[in-house]
Residue, then its C-alpha position, 0 to 999 in steps of 0.5 A: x803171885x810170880x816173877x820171871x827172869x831169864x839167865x845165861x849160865x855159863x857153866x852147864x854141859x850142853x844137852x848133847x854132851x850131857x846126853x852122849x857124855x855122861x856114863x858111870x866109867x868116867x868115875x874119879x877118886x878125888x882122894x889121889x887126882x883132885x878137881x881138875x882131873x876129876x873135871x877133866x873127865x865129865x861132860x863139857x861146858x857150854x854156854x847155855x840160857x835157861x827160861x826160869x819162873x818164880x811162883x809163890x802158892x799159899x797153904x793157908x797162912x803160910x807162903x810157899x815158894x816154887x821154881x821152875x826151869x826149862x830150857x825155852x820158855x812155853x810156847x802156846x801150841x807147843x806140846x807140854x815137856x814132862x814134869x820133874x819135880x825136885x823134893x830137897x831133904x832136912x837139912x837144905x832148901x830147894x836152891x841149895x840142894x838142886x840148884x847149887x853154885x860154886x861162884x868162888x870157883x869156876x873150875x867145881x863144875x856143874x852142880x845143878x839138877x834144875x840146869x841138868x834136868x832141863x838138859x835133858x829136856x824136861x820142865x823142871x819144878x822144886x819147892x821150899x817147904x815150909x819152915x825152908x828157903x823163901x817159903x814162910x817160917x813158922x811155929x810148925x814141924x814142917x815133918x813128912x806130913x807137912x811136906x806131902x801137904x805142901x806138895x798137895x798145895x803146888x801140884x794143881x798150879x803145876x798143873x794148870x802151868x805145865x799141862x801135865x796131870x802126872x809128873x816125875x818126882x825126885x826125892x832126897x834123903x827125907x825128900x824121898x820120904x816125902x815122895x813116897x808119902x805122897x805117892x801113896x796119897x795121890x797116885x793119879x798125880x804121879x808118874x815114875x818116882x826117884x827114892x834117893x838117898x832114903x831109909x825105909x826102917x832105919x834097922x841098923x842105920x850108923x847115921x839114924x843111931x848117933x842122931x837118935x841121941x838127940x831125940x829129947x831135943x828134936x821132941x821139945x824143940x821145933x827148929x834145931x840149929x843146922x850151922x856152917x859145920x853141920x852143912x860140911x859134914x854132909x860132905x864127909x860123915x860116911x866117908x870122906x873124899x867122895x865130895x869136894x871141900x869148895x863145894x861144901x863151902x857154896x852149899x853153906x854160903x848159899x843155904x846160910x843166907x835163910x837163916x842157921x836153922x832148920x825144922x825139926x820134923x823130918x829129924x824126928x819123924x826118922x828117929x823116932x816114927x819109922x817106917x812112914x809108909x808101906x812099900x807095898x802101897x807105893x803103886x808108881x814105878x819106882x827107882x830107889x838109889x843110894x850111894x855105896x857108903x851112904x850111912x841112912x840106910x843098910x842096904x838090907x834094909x833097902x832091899x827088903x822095901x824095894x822086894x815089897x813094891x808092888x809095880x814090877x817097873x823098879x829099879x835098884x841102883x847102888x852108885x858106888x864110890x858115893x855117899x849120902x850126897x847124890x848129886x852134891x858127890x864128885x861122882x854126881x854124874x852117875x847118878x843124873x845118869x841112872x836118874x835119866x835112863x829111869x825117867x825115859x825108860x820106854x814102855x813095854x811094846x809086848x804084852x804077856 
């Protein structure tokens, strides 16, 4: 079961000016110059039509729903484009997290990975899990598990879609948990894996510490409440000023029209079960990236999973004046930067 549309978005960085434009030195500090300045300094806008597909695939009963974006539509002959494939995190579906719009406020600029990734030349995948989006709700927990069966279930339409055995994956908060723990699972189907915004033990964690005092509820209930303010605290929980208030607004209007809750799951899984995974299991290459005063995680802590990776192509990347919300920040093109120089880095010539 699929659909298709086409879209002309007018409020993307063209490829080459996202390219060229893009470097960590264009970095603003919203606090003191506001949207306009900060605008002011990142890549240019061009008109630009994306080819867009809409699939459904079923893990049992329940209904999944995938996106996908490239730039031109595939082409019988054509060589396959490389797969990247958007993991969204708790609290936010596939369209909120990757795909945002700002349509009150044409000024916010780009807050799209999906048009972004497409940019730069990829085939672009994301999901809503289930319990998420226009993916089935039900009596389920939709926890790390779930998700990585939910993965499980899209990949060999992917396949089948795209020609490619092995994608990039890009994972948010317990969308990079999710990664991992797929990862581990299927190494034949992945290439190089983002960890963004993660927590590995959760040792010394501000954020995991005040959620853990909900444990009780996140254990009896399978749905917890996820309104209008929750949404906006995202924006400022670590540190206020790294985002942009309008842009909170659009990421509730957008996600609330799936309903004001959300699975537990994922809440419970990191409050109570850390670590999910073993780092020294997670064979892919790895970038793990995190903001500067991001709360999920101490960077110790991050550091210490990052020293047990078995692959020697890792990267570490703190994006400094950036929290929790990677590429939901004023400063989002730093990291569609350093993601980018990852997913293309070229292999070694030379063997030692």
């Amino acid at each position: 079961m699929e659909s298709k549309n086409e879209t002309n978005h007018q409020d993307g960085p063209s490829r080459r000016s996202v390219l060229s434009g893009i470097t960590v030195a264009a970095a603003a500090t919203a606090m003191s110059v506001g949207p306009s300045a900060v605008n002011a300094q990142l890549p240019k806008f061009a008109p630009v039509t994306y080819w867009n597909k809409e699939y459904v695939v079923m893990k049992g009963d329940v209904k999944l729903q995938l996106y996908r974006r490239r730039l031109t539509a595939p082409a019988a002959g054509q060589a396959p484009l490389p797969v990247v494939f958007l993991i969204h995190g708790s609290s936010m579906g596939a369209l909120p997290a990757w795909d945002l719009q700002v349509p009150k406020h044409p000024d916010a600029g780009e807050y799209s990975m999906m048009n972004v990734m497409a940019r730069y030349g990829y085939d672009v995948w994301a999901i809503d899990f289930e319990g998420y989006g226009a993916s089935s709700r039900t009596k389920g927990w939709s926890d790390i598990k779930s998700g990585v069966a939910d993965i499980e279930t899209a990949v060999p339409l992917i396949a089948r879609e795209t020609g490619q055995q092995k994608f990039h994956f890009i994972g948010s908060s317990s969308g990079a948990l999710r990664v991992a723990a797929f990862g581990i699972k299927n190494p034949n189907r992945v290439d190089r894996a983002v960890l963004g915004a993660m927590t590995y033990t959760g040792k010394g964690s501000p954020t995991l510490e005040d959620r853990a005092k909900d444990l009780a509820f996140f254990q009896a209930n399978n749905t917890r409440p996820r309104p209008r303010s929750m949404l906006a605290s995202i924006f400022t929980r670590d540190k206020p000023g790294t985002g942009d208030p309008r842009v909170a607004e659009a990421l509730a209007d957008m996600e609330l029209k799936y309903g004001d809750s959300v699975p537990t799951g994922t809440y419970l899984d990191m409050t109570s079960k850390l670590p999910l995974f073993e780092a020294k299991d997670l064979k892919c290459a790895v970038l793990v990236i995190r903001g500067e005063f991001d709360g999920i995680a101490t960077e110790a802590d991050l550091l210490d999973m990052y020293s047990q990776l078995p692959n020697p192509d890792r990267q570490f990347v703190t994006l400094s004046q950036t929290a929790h919300n990677l590429g939901l920040s004023w400063n989002r093109h730093t990291f569609w930067h350093a993601v980018n120089a990852f997913l293309s880095m070229p292999k070694p010539i030379v063997s030692v």
